[in-house]
C-alpha positions as CSV (number, residue, x, y, z in Angstrom):
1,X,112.5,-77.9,29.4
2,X,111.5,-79.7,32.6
3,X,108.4,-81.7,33.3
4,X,105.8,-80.1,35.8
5,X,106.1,-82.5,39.4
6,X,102.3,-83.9,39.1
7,X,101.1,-85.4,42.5
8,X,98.1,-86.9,41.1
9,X,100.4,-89.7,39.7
10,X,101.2,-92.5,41.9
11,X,103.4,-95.5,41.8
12,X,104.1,-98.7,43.6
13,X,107.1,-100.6,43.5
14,X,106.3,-104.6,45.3
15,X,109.7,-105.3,47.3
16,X,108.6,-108.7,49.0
17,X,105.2,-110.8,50.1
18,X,106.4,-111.9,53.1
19,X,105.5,-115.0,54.9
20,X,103.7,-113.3,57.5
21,X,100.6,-111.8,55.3
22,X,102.1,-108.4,54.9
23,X,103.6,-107.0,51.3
24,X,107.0,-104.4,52.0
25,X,106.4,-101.8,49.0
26,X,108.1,-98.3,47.9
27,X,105.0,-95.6,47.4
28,X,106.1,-92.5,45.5
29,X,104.2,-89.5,44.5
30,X,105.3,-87.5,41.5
31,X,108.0,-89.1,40.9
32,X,108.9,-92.9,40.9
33,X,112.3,-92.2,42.2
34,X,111.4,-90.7,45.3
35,X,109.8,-93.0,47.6
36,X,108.6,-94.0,50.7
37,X,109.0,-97.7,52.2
38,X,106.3,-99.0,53.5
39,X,104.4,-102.2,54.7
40,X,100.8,-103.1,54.8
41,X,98.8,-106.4,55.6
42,X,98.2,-107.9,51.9
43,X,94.2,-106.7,52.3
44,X,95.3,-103.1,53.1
45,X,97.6,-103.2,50.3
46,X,94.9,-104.0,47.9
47,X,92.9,-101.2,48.8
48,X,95.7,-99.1,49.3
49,X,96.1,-99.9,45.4
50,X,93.1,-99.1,44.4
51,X,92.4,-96.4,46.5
52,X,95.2,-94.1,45.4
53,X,95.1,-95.0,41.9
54,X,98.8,-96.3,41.4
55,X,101.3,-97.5,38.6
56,X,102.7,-100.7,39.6
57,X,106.6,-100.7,38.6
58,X,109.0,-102.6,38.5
59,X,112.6,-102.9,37.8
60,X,112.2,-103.5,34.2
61,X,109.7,-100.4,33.9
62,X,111.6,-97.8,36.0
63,X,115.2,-98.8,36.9
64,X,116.7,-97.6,40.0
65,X,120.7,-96.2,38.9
66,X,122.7,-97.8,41.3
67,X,125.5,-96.2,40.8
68,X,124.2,-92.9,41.6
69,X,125.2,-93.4,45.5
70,X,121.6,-93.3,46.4
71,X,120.4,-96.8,45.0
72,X,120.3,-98.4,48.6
73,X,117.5,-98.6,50.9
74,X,116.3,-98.5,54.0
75,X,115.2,-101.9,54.0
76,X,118.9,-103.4,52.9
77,X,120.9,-101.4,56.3
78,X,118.2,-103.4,58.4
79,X,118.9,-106.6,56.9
80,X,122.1,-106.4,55.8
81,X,123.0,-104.7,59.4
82,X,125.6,-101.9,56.9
């Protein structure tokens, strides 16, 4: 028997506070697997936080499978330059 897909829970996955003020972040609704990337001055992200009531993650707390062929992101083609 399958869970229900319940939008009202909310995750946050912290990727990097980066040197210029702004915090890169994965946001997923439902389902911490499915994500978006995004990137918000650190203030923003605060209330961002709060506002949508998240579940910080982490690695530890939700790992991602890497060897499932989709455990790359967006963020590693741009640095990495795949």
């Amino acid at each position: 028997m399958t869970e229900d897909f319940d939008t009202s829970k909310r995750f946050v996955r912290l990727i990097e506070k980066r040197a210029d003020g702004f915090i890169e972040f994965e946001f997923a609704v439902g389902e911490p697997e499915i994500f978006a990337e995004m990137m918000l001055a650190e203030e923003d992200f605060i209330k961002f936080c709060q506002d949508q009531h998240v579940v910080m993650i982490d690695e530890n707390s939700n790992p991602i499978d890497h060897d499932s062929g989709f455990g790359w992101r967006l963020r590693d083609a741009a640095h990495k330059r795949i």
